[in-house]
N, C-alpha and C positions, 0 to 999 in steps of 0.2 A: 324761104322767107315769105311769109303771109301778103296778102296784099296792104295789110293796116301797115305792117311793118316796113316795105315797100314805098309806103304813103308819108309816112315818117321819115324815112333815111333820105328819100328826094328834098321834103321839105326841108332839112337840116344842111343839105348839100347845099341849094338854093341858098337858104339865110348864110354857110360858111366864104361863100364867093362874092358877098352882098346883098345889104338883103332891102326890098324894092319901099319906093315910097308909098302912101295911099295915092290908089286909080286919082286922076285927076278927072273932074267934073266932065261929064258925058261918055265917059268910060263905063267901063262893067267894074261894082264893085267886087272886093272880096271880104266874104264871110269865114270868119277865124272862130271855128267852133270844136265840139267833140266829134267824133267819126260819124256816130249817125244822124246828128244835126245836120249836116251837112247834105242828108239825099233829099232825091230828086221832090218827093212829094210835098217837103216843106220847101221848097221855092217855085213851083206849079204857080201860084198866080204871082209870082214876079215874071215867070218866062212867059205865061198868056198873054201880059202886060205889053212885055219889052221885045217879042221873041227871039230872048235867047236866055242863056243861062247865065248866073253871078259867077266872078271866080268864088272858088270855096278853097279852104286850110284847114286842115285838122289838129287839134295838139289832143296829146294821151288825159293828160289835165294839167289844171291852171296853172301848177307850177311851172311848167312848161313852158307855157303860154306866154305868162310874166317874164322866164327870164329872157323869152327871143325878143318882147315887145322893148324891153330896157337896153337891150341890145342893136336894138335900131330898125328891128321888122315892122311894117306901119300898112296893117289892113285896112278896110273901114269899120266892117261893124265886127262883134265878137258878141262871144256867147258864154262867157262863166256864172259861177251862182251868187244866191244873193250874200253868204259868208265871204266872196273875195273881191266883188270889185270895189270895195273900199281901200282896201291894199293897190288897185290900179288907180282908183283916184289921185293915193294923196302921191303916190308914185309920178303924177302929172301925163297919165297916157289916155285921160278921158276930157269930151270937152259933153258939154247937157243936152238934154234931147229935148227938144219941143214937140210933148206930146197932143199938142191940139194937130199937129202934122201925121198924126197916126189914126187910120180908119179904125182899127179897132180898139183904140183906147179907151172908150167908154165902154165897151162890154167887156174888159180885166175886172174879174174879180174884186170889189175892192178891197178886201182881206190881201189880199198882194200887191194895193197899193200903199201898204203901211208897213209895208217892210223898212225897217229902221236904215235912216240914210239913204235911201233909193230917191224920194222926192228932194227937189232942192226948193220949189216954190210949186204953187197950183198948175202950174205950166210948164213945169220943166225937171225930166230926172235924171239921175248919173245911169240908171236900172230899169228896164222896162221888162217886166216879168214876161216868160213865154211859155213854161212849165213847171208843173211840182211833182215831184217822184221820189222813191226810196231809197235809202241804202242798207243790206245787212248780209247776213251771212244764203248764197244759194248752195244746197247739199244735195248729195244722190239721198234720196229718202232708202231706195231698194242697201246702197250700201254702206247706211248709216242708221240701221233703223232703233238703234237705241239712241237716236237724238231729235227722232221724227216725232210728228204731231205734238202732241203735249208734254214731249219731252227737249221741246228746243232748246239751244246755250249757243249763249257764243263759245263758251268755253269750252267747244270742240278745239278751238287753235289750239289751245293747248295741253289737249287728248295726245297722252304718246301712245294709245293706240294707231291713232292716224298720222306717225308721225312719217314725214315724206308724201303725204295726200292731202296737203291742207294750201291754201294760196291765198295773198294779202296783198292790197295794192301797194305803190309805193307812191300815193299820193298821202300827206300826216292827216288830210280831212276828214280821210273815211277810214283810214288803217289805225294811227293812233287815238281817234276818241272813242271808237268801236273796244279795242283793248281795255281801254278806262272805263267805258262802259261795264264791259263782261268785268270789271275787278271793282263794282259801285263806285268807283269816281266818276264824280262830274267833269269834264274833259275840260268846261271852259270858266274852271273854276278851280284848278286844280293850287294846292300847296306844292311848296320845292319836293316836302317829302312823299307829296303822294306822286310827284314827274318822276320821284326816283325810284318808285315800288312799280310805276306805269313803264319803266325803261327797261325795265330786271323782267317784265313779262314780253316786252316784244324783241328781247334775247332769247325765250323761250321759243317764242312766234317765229323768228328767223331758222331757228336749228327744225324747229318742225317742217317747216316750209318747201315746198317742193319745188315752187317759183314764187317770184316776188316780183310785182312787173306792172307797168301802167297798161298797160297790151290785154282790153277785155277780152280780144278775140283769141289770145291763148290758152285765159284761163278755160273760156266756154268751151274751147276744143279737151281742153283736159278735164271737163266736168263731163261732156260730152261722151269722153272715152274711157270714164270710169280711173286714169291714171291720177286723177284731181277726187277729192268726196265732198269736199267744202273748200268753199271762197269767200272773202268778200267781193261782193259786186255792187252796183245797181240793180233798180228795178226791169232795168231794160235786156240786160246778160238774163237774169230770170225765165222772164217772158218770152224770150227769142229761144231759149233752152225749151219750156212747157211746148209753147207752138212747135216745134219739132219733134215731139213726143218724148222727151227725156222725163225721167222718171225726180222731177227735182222739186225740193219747195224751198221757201224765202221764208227763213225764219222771223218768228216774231216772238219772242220771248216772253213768256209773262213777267218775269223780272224788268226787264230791259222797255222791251218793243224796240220798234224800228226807229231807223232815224229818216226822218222825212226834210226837203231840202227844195228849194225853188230858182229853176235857176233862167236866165233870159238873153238881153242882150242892152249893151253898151256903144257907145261912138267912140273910134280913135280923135283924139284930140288932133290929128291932121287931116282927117278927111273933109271932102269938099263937095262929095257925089252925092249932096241933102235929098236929092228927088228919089234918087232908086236906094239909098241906105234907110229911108223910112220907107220904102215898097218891100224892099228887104225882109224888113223885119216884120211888116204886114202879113206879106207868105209865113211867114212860121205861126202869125197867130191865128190864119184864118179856117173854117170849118172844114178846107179837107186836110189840113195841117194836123188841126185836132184829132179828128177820127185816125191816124194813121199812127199819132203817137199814142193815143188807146188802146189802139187794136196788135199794132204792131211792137212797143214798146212795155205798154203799161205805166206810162209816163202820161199825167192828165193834163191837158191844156187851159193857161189862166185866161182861154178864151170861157166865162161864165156860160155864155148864151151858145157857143160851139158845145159845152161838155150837155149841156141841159139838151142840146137837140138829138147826141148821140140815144142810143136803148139802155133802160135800163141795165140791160143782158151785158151788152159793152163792155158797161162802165164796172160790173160786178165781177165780169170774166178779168177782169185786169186790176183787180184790188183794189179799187178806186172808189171815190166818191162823186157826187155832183157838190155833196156840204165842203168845201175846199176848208174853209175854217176847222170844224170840226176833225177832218183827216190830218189838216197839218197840226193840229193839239194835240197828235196821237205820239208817242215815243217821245225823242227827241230830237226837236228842230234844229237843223247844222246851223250854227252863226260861225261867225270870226275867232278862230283861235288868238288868246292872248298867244303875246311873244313867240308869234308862229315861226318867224326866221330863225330864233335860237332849236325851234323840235324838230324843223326839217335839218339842222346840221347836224344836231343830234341823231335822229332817226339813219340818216346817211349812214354816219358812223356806226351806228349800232348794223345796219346791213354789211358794212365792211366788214363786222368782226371785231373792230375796237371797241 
């Protein structure tokens, strides 16, 4: 069992025996994010602060996430993107953030303070941006070279040459609008009959499929060892693969491009720990937060004046821009699936086999 995986089955064990309220004020809180939001170097200046550490939680993705918080799990801050915490809002699991209470909110990008629904008034959001990064397909280029360089597609998934070396998440944000992409539909625009042409290809996508799994650290170990050739991932699976010397690239399709996506951090609607859940969130946006999710990720920080101080070389080695407008006008921006709760029962089903 991996350690992510390990990390997972504790937390699930924990929430099946009960699962805890938000820290009460002077306590340490806890940060409910993705696996690698969670390291050490994005809370570096909460511990210099505080000395000590926040508790931290991981979920695989937000679906996840969602369903433990409706279930009664109660962190303080969290970390999903800017496509889902509208779905937590109107859900009643968010209470507003008073951003005059955040050292770095006046150096966010203001391109990311316009993300639709994030503000509630000049002073206060459901959404405080912390990053923007990609999603698309990562390949062995060495053993996929008829789909390298200027030959990208998504529509390797559904290459039966590759069939049994191909891996999809099993989150519908990045696995079903990805599908619609590679078949020209618009994912968030989609007719009945084009969900039901989009359905008939991620039956394809399942029989091809070698794993299907919210678990990046599996796929990257089977990309890793050549038993995987193509995935979808993030930007981050990518970059963690390159910096190790694997022979891989992150497709960008001239049809398509990538899908680019921002994601940050939210208040549980119980929390009480105001002082360290806005330090909190300060560590993830401040300048060595930044450089770490650069360097280490390929994930750019909506710290403007943190990304401007990194090197050019940095920014360029990790795909990135410092124009944050410009990069996210690149592919297609992830927003909110219509009638997402009908594609994820769907989608289920469709991995069951039915």
């Amino acid at each position: 069992m991996s350690l992510f995986r390990s990390i997972l089955f504790a937390s699930a064990l924990c929430l099946s025996v009960g699962a805890p309220a938000a820290i009460a004020e002077g306590g340490e809180p806890t940060l409910f994010t993705f696996e690698t939001l969670a390291n050490d170097p994005l809370v570096s200046e909460y511990v210099a602060k505080y000395g000590t550490k926040p508790n931290t939680a991981v979920f695989a993705d937000e679906d996840e996430a969602f369903a433990k918080m409706r279930a009664g799990y109660a962190p303080d801050v969290m970390g999903p993107c800017s496509y889902e915490f509208g779905r937590w809002q109107e859900a009643g699991l968010l209470q507003p953030i008073d951003v005059t209470k955040l050292k770095y909110w006046p150096a966010i990008a203001p391109v990311l303070k316009k993300i639709p629904g994030a503000m509630i008034d000049d002073t206060h959001a459901w959404f405080v941006p912390q990053y923007f990064a990609q999603t698309s397909i990562t390949y062995r280029k060495d053993l996929a070279p008829d789909y390298a360089d200027d030959k990208e597609s998504y529509k390797i998934l559904f290459d039966p040459k590759y069939a049994g070396k191909v891996a999809v998440l099993e989150g519908v944000d990045d696995t079903v609008t990805l599908v619609a992409k590679a078949m020209g539909i618009d994912p968030y625009a989609m007719t009945d009959e084009q969900w039901s042409q989009v359905q008939d290809k991620l039956r394809e996508v399942v029989t091809n499929s070698r794993v299907i799994t919210s678990d990046q650290s599996t796929i990257a170990q089977g990309l890793a060892s050549g038993e995987i050739v193509a995935a979808i991932t993030w930007s981050d699976s990518w970059a963690t693969l390159k910096n190790d010397g694997v022979n891989v690239g992150f497709m960008n399709p001239k049809d398509t491009g990538r899908f680019t996506y921002v994601c940050g951090f939210v208040l549980h609607k119980d929390s009480k720990n105001y002082e360290k859940d806005y330090a909190l969130m300060d560590a993830g946006l401040s300048a060595d937060a930044a450089k770490y999710l650069v360097t280490e990720y390929s994930n750019g920080s909506a710290n403007q004046e943190a990304m401007n101080g990194l090197t050019d070389e940095e920014v360029s080695n990790a795909g990135l821009s410092k124009d944050m407008e410009t990069f996210l006008g690149t592919g297609t921006f992830q927003v909110r699936l219509p009638k997402k709760d009908d594609i994820i029962k769907t989608w289920t089903e469709i991995r069951a086999g039915l």
